[in-house]
ZAMARGU-4260 file (C-alpha; in steps of 0.2 Angstrom, whole numbers, plus 5000, padded with zeros to 4 digits):
<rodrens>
0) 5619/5353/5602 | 5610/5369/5592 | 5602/5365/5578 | 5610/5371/5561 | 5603/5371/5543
5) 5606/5379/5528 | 5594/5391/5525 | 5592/5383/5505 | 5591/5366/5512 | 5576/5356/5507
10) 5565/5358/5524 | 5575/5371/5533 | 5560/5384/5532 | 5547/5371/5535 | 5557/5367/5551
15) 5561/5385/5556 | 5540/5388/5553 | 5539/5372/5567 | 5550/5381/5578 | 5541/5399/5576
20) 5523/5391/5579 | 5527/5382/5592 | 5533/5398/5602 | 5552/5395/5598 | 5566/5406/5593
25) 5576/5406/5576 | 5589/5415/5570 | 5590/5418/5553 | 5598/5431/5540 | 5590/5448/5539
30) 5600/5458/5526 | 5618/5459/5530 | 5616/5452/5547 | 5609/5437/5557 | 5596/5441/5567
35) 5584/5434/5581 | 5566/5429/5575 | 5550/5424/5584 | 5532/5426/5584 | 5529/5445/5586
40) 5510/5441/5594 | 5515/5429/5609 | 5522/5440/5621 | 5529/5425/5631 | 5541/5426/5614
45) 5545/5443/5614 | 5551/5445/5633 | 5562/5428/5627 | 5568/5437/5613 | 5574/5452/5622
50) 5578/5440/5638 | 5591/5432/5627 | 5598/5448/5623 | 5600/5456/5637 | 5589/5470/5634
55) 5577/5480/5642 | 5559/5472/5643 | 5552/5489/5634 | 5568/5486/5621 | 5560/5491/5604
60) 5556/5477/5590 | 5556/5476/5570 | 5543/5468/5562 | 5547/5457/5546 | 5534/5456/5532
65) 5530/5445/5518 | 5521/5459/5509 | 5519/5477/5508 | 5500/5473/5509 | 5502/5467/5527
70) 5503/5486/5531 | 5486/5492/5532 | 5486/5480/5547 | 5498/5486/5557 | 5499/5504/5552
75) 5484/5515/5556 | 5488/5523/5541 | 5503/5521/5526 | 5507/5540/5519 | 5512/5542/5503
80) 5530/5542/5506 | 5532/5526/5514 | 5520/5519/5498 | 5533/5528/5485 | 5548/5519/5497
85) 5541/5503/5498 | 5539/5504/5479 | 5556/5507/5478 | 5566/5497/5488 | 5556/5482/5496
90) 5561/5468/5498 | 5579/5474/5505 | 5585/5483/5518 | 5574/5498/5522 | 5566/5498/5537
95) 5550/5510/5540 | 5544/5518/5555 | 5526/5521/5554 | 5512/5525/5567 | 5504/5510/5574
100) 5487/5502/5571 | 5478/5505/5589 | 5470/5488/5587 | 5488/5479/5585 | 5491/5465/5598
105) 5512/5466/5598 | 5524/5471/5612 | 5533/5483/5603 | 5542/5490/5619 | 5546/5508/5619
110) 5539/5513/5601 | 5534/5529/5604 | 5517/5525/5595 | 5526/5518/5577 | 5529/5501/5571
115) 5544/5499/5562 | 5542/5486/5547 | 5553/5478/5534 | 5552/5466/5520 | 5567/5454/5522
120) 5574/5450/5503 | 5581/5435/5512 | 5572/5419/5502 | 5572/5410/5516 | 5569/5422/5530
125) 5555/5429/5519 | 5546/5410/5516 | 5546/5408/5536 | 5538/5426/5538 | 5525/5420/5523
130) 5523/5403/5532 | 5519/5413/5550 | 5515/5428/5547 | 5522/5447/5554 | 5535/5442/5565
135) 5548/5450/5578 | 5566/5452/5575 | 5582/5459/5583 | 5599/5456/5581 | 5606/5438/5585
140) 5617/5447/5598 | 5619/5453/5616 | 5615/5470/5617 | 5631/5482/5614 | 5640/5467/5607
145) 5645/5469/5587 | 5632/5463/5573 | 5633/5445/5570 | 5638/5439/5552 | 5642/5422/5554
150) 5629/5410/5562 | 5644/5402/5572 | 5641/5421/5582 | 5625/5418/5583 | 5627/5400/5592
155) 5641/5406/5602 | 5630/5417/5611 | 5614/5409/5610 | 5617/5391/5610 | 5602/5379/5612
160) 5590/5393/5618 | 5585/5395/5598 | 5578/5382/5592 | 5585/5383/5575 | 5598/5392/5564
165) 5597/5398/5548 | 5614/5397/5537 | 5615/5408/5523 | 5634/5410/5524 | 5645/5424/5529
170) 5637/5440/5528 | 5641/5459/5523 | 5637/5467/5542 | 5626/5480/5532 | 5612/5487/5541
175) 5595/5493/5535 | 5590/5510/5533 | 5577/5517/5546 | 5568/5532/5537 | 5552/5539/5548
180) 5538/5539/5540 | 5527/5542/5554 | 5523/5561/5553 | 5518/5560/5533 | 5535/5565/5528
185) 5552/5554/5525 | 5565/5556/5538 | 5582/5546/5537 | 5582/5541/5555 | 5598/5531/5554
190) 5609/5528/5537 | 5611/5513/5531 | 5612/5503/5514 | 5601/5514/5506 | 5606/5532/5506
195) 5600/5547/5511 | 5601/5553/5492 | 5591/5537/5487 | 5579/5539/5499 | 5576/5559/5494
200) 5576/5553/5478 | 5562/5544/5480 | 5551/5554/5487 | 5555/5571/5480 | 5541/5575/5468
205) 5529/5574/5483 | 5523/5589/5494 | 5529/5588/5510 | 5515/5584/5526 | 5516/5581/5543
210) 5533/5585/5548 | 5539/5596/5533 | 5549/5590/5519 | 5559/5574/5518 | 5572/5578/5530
215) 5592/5569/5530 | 5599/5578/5544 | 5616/5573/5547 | 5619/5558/5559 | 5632/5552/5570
220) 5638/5534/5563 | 5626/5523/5574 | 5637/5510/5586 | 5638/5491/5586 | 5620/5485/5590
225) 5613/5502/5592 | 5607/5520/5581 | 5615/5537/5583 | 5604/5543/5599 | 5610/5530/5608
230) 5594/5519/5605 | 5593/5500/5602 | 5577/5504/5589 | 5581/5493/5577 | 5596/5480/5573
</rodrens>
């Protein structure tokens, strides 16, 4: 039988850091949705993570944070834009893409040299990532099926192949906001909670580098469990 615990019960993040050091999968909530979790630096764990999904083994990863000061170590460098977003809306749902630190040791599949980061606002979710460190996350779905909301989704398609569920209740189905960061600018690459007013907001006293100004080119509405292009970036 899976194993479920409330997320605010006494010893559900302690057990969920068991699972996570011991090479497991959990599946906790990220935002609006539940989502798969494991330790980003054992690749053993990253080919289950995507295994469980049914994904390509080159299937892009999110990497969860516990704090903004984490980025230095997986970045090879933070431009100002991402500093003034972080600022602005971490912890919650924003997720940044930034160019990866040459030295990392993560799978991050077919990243197209960045790292996408977030810090979760999920108490819970973000104790497990304190208690670990960066770790990997996608959506606790098969690939192409709709976002899970409930943790009875989650163990319907998973089962006892995760080694412990999360439960923080029913969730909104909201999905972060993926601006690039990677070329020195602010590009919304998929909309999200956060909009792309918010986001230019944010950044708009600063002088645009790398790829030009802060960009929000229109987007087709991205499809259950995938972005506009087509892509399974980030969940």
């Amino acid at each position: 039988m899976a194993l479920v615990l409330d997320a605010a019960e006494d010893g559900a993040v302690d057990h969920a850091v068991e699972v996570v050091t011991g090479g497991g999968l959990i599946v906790a909530p990220v935002g609006g949705v539940y989502a798969l979790i494991g330790d980003a630096f054992v690749g053993q764990v990253t080919a289950l993570l995507r295994a469980l999904r049914g994904a390509a083994v080159d299937l892009p990863l999110t990497l969860l944070v516990r704090s903004h000061k984490q980025l230095p170590g997986l970045a090879s460098q933070v431009p100002e834009a991402a500093e003034e977003l972080v600022a602005g809306f971490w912890p919650g749902p924003l997720t940044l893409l930034l160019p990866v630190a040459e030295s990392i040791a993560v799978d991050l599949g077919a990243s197209d040299g960045t790292v996408a980061v977030r810090q979760p606002a999920d108490e819970a979710t973000l104790a497990v990532v304190g208690g670990v460190g960066p770790l990997a996350c996608s959506s606790a779905a098969p690939v192409a099926e709709p976002l899970p909301a409930t943790i009875a989704e989650a163990v319907d398609a998973f089962g006892e192949s995760v080694g412990a569920y999360l439960d923080a209740g029913e969730l909104d189905g909201a999905r972060s906001t993926v601006v690039d960061c990677s070329r020195g600018g602010a590009e919304v690459r998929r909309r999200g909670a956060i909009s792309a007013d918010e986001v230019l907001d944010a950044v708009s006293g600063l002088d645009g580098t790398g790829s030009g100004e802060p960009s929000a080119a229109p987007q087709a509405p991205a499809g259950p469990g995938g972005n506009a292009d087509g892509s399974e970036r980030i969940d």
